[in-house]
C-alpha positions as CSV (number, residue, x, y, z in Angstrom):
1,X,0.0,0.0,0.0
2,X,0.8,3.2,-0.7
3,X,1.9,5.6,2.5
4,X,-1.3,7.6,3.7
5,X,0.6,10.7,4.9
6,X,2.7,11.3,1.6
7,X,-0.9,11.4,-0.4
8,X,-2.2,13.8,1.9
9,X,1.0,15.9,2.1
10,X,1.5,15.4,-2.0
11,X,-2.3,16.8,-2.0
12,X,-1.7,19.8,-0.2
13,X,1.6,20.7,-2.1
14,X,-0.5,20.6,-4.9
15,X,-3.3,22.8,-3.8
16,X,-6.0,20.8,-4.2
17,X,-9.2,19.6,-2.1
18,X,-9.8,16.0,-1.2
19,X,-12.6,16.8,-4.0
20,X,-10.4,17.9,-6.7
21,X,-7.9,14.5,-6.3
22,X,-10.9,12.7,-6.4
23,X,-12.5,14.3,-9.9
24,X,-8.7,13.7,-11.1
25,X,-8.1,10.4,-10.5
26,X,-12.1,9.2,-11.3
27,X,-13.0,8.2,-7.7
28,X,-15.6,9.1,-5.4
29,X,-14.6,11.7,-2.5
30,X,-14.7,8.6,0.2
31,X,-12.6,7.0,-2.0
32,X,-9.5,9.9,-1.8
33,X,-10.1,10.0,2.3
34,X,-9.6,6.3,2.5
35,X,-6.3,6.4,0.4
36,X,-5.5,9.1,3.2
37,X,-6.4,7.5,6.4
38,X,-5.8,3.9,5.4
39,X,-3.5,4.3,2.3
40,X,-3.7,3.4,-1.5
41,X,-3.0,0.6,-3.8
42,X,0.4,0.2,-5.3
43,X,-1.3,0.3,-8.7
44,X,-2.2,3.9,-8.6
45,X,1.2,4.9,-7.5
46,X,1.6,6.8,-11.2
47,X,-1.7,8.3,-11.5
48,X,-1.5,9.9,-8.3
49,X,1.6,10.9,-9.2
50,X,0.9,12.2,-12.4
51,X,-2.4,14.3,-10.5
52,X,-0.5,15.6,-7.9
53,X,3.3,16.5,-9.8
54,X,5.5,14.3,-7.8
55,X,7.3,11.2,-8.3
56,X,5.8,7.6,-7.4
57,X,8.4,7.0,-5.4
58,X,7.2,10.0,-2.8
59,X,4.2,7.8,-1.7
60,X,6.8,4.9,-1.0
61,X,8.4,7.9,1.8
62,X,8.3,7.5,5.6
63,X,5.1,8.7,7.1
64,X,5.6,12.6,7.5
65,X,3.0,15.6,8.1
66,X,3.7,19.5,6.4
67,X,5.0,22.0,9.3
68,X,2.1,23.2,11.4
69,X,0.6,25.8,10.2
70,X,0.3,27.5,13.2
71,X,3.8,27.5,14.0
72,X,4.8,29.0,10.3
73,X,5.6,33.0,10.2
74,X,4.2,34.2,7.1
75,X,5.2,37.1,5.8
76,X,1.3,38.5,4.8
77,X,-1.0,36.1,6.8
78,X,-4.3,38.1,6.1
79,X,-3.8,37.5,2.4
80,X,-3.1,33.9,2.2
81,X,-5.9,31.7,1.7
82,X,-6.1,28.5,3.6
83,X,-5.1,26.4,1.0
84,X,-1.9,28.2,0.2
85,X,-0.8,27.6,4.0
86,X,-1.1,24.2,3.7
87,X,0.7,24.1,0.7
88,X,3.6,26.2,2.1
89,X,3.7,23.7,5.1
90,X,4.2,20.8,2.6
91,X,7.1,22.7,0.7
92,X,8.2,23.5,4.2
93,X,8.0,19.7,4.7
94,X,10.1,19.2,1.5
95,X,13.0,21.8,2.4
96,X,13.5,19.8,5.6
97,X,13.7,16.7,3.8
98,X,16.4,18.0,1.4
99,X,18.3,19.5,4.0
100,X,18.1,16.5,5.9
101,X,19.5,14.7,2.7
102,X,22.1,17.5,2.7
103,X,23.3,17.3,5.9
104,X,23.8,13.3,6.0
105,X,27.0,13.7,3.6
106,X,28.1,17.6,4.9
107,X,28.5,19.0,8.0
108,X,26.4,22.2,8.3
109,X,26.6,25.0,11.5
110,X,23.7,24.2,13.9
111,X,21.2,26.8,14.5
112,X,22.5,29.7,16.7
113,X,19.8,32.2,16.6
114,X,19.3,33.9,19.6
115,X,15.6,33.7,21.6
116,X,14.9,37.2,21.9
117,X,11.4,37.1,23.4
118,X,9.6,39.7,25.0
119,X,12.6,42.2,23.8
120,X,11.2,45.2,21.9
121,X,11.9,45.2,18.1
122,X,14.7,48.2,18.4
123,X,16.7,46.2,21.5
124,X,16.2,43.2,19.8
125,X,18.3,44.5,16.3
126,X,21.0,46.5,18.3
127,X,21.4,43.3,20.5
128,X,21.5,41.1,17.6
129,X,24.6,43.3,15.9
130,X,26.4,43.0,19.6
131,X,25.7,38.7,19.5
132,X,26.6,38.6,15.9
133,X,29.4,40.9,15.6
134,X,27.5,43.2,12.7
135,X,28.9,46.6,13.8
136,X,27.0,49.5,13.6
137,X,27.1,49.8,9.4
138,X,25.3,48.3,6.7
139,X,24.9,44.9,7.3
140,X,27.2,42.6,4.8
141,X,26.0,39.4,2.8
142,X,22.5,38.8,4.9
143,X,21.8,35.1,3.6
144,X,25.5,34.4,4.5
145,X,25.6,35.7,7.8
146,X,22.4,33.6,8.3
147,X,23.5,30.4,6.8
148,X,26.5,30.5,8.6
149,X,24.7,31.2,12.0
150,X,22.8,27.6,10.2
151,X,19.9,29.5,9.3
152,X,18.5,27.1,6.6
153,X,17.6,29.2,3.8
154,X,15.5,28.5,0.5
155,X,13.9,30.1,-2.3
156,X,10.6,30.1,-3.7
157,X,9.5,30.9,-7.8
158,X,6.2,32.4,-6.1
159,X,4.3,33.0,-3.3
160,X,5.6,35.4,-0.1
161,X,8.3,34.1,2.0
162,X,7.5,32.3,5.4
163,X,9.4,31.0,7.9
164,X,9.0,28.1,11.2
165,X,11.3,26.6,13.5
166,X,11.6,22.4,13.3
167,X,13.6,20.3,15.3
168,X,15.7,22.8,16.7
169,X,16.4,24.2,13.2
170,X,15.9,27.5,11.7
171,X,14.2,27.6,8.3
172,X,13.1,30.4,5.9
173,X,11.6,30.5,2.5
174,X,12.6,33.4,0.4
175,X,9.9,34.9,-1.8
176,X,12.1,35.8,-5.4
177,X,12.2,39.7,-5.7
178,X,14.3,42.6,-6.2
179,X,18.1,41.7,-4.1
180,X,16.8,44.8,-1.6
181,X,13.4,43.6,-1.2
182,X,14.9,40.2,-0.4
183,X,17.7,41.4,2.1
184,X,14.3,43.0,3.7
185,X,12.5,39.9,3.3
186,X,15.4,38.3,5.2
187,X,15.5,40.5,7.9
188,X,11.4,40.4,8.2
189,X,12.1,36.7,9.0
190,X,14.9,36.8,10.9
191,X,12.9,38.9,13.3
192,X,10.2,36.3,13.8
193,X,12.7,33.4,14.4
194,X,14.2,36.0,17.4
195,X,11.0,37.6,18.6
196,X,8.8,34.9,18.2
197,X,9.5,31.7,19.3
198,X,6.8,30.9,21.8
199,X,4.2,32.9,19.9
200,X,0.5,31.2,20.2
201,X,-1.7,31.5,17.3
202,X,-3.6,34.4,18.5
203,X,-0.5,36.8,18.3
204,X,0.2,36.9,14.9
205,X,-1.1,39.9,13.8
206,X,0.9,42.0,16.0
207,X,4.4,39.9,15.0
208,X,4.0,41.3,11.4
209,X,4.4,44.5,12.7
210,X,7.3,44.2,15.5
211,X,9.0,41.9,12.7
212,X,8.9,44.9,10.2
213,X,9.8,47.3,12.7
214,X,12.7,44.7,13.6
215,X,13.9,44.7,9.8
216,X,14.3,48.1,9.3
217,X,16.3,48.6,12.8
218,X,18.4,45.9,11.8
219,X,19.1,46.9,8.4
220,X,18.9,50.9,8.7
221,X,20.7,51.6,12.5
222,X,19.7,55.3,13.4
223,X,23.4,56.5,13.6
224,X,24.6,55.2,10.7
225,X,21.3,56.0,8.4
226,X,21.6,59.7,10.0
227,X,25.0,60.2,9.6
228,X,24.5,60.0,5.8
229,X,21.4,61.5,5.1
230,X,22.5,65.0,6.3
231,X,20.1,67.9,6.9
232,X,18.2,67.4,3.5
233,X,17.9,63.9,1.4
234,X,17.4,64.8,-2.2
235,X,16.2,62.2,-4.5
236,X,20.1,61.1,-5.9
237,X,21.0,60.7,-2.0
238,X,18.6,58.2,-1.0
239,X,19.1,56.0,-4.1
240,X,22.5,56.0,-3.2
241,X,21.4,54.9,0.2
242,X,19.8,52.1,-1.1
243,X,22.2,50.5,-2.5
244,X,24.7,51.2,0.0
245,X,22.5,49.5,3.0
246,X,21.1,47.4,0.5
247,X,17.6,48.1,1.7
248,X,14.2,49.2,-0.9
249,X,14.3,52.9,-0.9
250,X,10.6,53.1,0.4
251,X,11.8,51.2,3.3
252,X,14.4,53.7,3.8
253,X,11.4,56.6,3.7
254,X,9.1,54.8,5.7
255,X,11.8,54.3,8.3
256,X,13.4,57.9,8.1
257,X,9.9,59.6,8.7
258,X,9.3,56.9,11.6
259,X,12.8,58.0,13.3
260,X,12.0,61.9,12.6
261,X,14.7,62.2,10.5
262,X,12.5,62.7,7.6
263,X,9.6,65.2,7.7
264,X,6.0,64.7,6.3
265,X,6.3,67.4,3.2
266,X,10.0,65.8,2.3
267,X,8.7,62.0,2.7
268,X,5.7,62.8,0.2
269,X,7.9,64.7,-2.6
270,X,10.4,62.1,-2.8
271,X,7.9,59.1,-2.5
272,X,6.3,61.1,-5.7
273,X,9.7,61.2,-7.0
274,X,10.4,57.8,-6.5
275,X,7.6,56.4,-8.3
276,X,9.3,58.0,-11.2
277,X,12.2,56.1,-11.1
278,X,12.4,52.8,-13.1
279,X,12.8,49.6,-11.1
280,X,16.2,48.7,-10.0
281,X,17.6,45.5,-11.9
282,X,20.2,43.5,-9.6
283,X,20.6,39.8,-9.7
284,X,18.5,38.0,-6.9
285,X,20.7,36.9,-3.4
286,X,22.2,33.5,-3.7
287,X,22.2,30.9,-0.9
288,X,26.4,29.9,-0.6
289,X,25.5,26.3,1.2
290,X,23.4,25.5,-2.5
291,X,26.6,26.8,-4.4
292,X,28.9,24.8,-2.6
293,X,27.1,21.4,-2.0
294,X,25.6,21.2,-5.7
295,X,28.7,21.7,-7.6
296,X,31.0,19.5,-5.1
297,X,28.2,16.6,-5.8
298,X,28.6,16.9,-9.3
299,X,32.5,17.1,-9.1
300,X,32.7,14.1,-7.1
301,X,30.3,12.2,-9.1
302,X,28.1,11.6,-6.3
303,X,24.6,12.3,-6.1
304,X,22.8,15.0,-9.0
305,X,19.8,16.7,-9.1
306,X,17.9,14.0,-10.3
307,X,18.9,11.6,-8.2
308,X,18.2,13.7,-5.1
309,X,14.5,14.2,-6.8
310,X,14.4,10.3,-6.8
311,X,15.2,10.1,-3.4
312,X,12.7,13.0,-2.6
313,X,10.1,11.9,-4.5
314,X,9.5,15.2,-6.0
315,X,10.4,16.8,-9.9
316,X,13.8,18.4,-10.2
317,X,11.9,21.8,-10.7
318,X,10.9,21.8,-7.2
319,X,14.1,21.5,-6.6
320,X,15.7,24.0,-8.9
321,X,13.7,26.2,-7.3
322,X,14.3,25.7,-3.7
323,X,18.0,26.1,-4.3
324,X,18.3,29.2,-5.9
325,X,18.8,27.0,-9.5
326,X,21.8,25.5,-7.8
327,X,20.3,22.3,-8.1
328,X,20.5,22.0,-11.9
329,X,17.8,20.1,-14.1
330,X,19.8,17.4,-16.0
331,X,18.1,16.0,-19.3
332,X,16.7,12.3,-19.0
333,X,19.8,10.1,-19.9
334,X,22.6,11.7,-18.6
335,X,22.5,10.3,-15.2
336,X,25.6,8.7,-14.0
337,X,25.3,5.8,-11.9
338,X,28.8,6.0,-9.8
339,X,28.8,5.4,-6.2
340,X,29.1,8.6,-3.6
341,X,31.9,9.6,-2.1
342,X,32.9,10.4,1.5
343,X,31.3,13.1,3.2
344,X,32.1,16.7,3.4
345,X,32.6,19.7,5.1
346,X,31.5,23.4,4.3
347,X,34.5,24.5,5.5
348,X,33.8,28.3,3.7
349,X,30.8,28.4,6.4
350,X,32.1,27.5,9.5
């Protein structure tokens, strides 16, 4: 028999109702519960596969559950629909999986992200530069200070980033974006993982808000951001503020007029200005554990990106995208077959 738990989770990654599986495979509604409570004949292993966009071989998996969704930080609750929760908690399921797959061959940094609860968003970014040795600048290379703090990092083609805690480990799922938007989308994240550990469901509304006001601390400290902007920020100025702290220039407004360094007449005219300006083009962020495991597994002919989607279960696209594209899609019949090496070390992380 098929495993129970992989249907239900392959369902949810997928989006659909117990109702659409069943219209999609030809069977009554009962039918799809059943296969989820008591499991599913081998025989159907490749037409729920071929319904859901995963491999056979997922429903062959341990039992696993998605990440509760209570315990996931999303980075716009309000406007996600049930539906897409559960599917981010399936992904999230996924990403745990792979760096659980990861992990068994390199040696990654553990988790070290401080439990900052009950601080105040301001304390809690100045505190965080002091534990992580940050200064009091522009914050360097955000996803590599994270991952090397073992902050597990991933990327998504769609949807808004999100975040959760499992097994001691710290994961978040970067929405794709503008490099400044993500650094902000880091740092949005970041701030749940410190502020809001033991958060109950009811409090969530109010994290959005402390985790924004933690991001921009973090990412815009008042000394430094005052320091540059002078008596008067002109339009040139606070573009080249952007790309110095590496932070959206609304961000930079917002947070200005917040601090009083920025008053109400100024913050309008060069909001107006702004929306002027063409969109910035920089390359997304990249994740340095990704660039570093994929390429030494293809150099040491040991496991590729199709074989890790075997082992997974799921396409290589999923992959691809988790990964930043590190993981790269390899055309059917170029597999190699050789045995894996030893296991490694990201040494460049430690």
């Amino acid at each position: 028999m098929l495993e129970p738990t992989r249907i239900t989770l392959a369902r949810h990654a997928a989006g659909y109702s117990t109702l659409d599986l069943a219209r999609l495979v030809q069977v009554g509604e009962s039918t799809v519960r059943r296969y989820e409570t008591c499991g599913a004949p081998e025989a159907l292993a490749g037409q729920l596969a071929g319904a859901l966009g995963c491999a056979p071989g997922y429903f062959h998996r341990p039992p696993a559950a998605g990440i509760d969704v209570e315990r996931i930080f999303f980075r716009t609750p309000r406007r996600i629909s049930r539906a897409q929760k559960t599917a981010c908690s399936a992904l999230g399921r996924t990403g745990v999986e792979l760096y659980n797959l990861i992990t068994a061959d390199y040696t990654l940094p553990d988790t070290e992200v401080p439990d900052y609860t009950g601080f105040d968003p301001e304390a809690a970014a100045a505190q965080l530069r002091l534990d992580w040795n940050l200064g009091c600048g522009p914050v360097p290379d955000l996803i590599y200070v994270l991952e090397s703090r073992g902050v597990r990092v991933l990327s998504l083609a769609s949807g808004t980033s999100f975040s959760f805690w499992e097994e001691g480990q710290a994961f978040i799922f970067l929405a794709a974006g503008d490099r400044a938007e993500q650094r902000h989308q880091l740092a949005h994240e970041l701030g749940h993982l410190l502020l809001h550990s033991a958060l109950g469901a009811d409090g969530h509304a109010a994290a959005e808000a402390e985790a924004e006001q933690f991001a921009a601390r973090l990412l815009l400290p008042a000394l430094s951001l005052q320091a540059r902007m002078g008596d008067t920020l002109q339009l040139p100025q606070l573009l080249d503020l952007q790309e110095l702290f590496g932070v959206p220039a609304r961000i930079i407004l917002s947070h200005a007029r917040e601090c009083g360094m920025l008053g109400d007449a100024s913050y309008s005219w060069l909001v107006q200005e702004l929306a002027l300006e063409p969109a910035p083009r920089r390359a997304p962020l990249a994740s340095r554990v990704f660039s570093l495991v994929f390429p030494s597994l293809r150099g040491e002919d040991r496991l590729d990106t199709a074989r890790i989607a075997d082992t997974l279960g799921v396409p290589a696209r999923t992959l691809h995208e988790l990964t930043f594209g590190h993981a790269f899609m390899v055309l059917p019949g170029l597999r190699d077959a050789a045995p894996r090496g030893m296991p490694g070390h990201l040494r460049a992380l430690s």
